[in-house]
N, C-alpha and C positions, 0 to 999 in steps of 0.2 A: 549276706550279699550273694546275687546268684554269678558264679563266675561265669565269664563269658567273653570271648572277643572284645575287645574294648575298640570300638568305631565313633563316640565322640571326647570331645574333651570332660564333660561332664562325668563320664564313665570312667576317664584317667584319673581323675581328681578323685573320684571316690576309691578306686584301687589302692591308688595312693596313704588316699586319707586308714586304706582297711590296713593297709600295710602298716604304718606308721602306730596304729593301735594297737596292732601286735607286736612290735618291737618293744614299745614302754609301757605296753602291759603286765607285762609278767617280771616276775623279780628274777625268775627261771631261765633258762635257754631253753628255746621251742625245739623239742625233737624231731628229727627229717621224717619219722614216718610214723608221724601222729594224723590226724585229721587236720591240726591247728597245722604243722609243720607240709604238710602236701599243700593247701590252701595258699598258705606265704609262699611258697615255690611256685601255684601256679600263676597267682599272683604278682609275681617278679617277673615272671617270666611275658606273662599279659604287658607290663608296663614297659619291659624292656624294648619289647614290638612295637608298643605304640608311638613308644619314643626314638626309634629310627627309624619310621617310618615319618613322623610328624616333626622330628625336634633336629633334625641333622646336621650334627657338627663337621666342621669341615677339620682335617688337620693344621696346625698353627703353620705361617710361611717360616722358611730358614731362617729368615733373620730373627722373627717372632720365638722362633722354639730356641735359638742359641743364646737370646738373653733373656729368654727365664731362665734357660740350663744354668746358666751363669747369676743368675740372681738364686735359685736356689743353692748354687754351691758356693757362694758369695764368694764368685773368683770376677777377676778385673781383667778389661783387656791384655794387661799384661800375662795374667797367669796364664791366659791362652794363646797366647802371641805363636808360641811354639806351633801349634797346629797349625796355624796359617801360611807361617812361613817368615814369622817377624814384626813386629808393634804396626807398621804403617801398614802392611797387608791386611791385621786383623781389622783396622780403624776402619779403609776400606770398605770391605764387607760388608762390616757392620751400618757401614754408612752411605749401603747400597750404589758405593760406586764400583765396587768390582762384582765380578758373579763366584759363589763356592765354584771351585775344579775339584773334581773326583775324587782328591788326594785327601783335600780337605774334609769332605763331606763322609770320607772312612775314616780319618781321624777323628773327627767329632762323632762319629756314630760309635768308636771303640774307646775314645778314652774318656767322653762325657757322658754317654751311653743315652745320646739323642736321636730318637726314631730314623731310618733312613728314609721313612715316609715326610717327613716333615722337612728332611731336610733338601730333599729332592723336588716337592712340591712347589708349587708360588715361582717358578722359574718359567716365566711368558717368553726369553726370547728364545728357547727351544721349541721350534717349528717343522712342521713337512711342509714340504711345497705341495701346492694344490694339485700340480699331476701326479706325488706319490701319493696321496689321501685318493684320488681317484680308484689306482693301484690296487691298495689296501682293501677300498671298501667291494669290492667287487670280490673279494674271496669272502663269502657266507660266513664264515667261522671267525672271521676278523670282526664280521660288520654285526654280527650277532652280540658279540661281545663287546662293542662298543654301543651297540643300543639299549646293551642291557648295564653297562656301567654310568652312572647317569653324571660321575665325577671326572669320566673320561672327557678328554679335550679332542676332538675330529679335529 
């Protein structure tokens, strides 16, 4: 296979497919600086691109990432009750009638050790008013980098 930029899906799938033949192919481990082992590097690396450019996962919402937290650690509202601040706080939350507070959202990022990305994100009713986005966008270096984050909210 010639490597190369991977620009359709037909090209992922064969990357894919090369990578996956060299994984269970060998009864061996592929050494990092063989021909086989540079190949499946750059080949990983090929698919890694094309798949964030094509395949874009968003991070799970709060509520989303604290009950898998919680189903992976097969802890029950109660065992987290403590974070929240008490059983009908956590129920709450969880039950999208209250919003995480700060407190919360550093307790669960330090003692469940759940992304601060995830837990931060999926929160709609923190807003600018339309004359600070005004504000904002008119300093280059703000409006630059919001044009270039495509997960940014204007």
């Amino acid at each position: 296979m010639k490597t190369k930029i991977l620009k359709t899906e037909q090209e992922y799938n064969e990357a894919c497919e090369r990578i996956y033949s060299f994984i269970n192919s060998s009864a061996n481990a592929i050494e990092p600086n063989t021909p086989k082992g540079e190949e499946l590097e750059l080949l990983s690396l090929l698919v890694e691109k094309y798949e964030q450019e094509h395949y874009r996962m968003e991070a799970p919402g709060p509520i989303e990432a604290i009950k898998f937290r919680m189903e992976q650690m097969n802890l029950k509202q109660a065992d987290i009750a403590p974070l929240f601040g008490g059983k009908t706080r956590v129920s709450e939350v969880l039950n999208g009638k209250r919003p995480l507070t700060l407190k919360m959202i550093t307790l669960l990022n330090r003692y469940l050790g759940i992304p601060l990305e995830s837990l931060m994100s999926g929160n709609k009713e923190v807003k600018l008013e339309d004359e600070m986005k005004e504000k904002l966008l008119k300093i280059s270096s703000i409006r630059d980098f919001l044009s270039g984050n495509r997960a940014a909210i204007i």
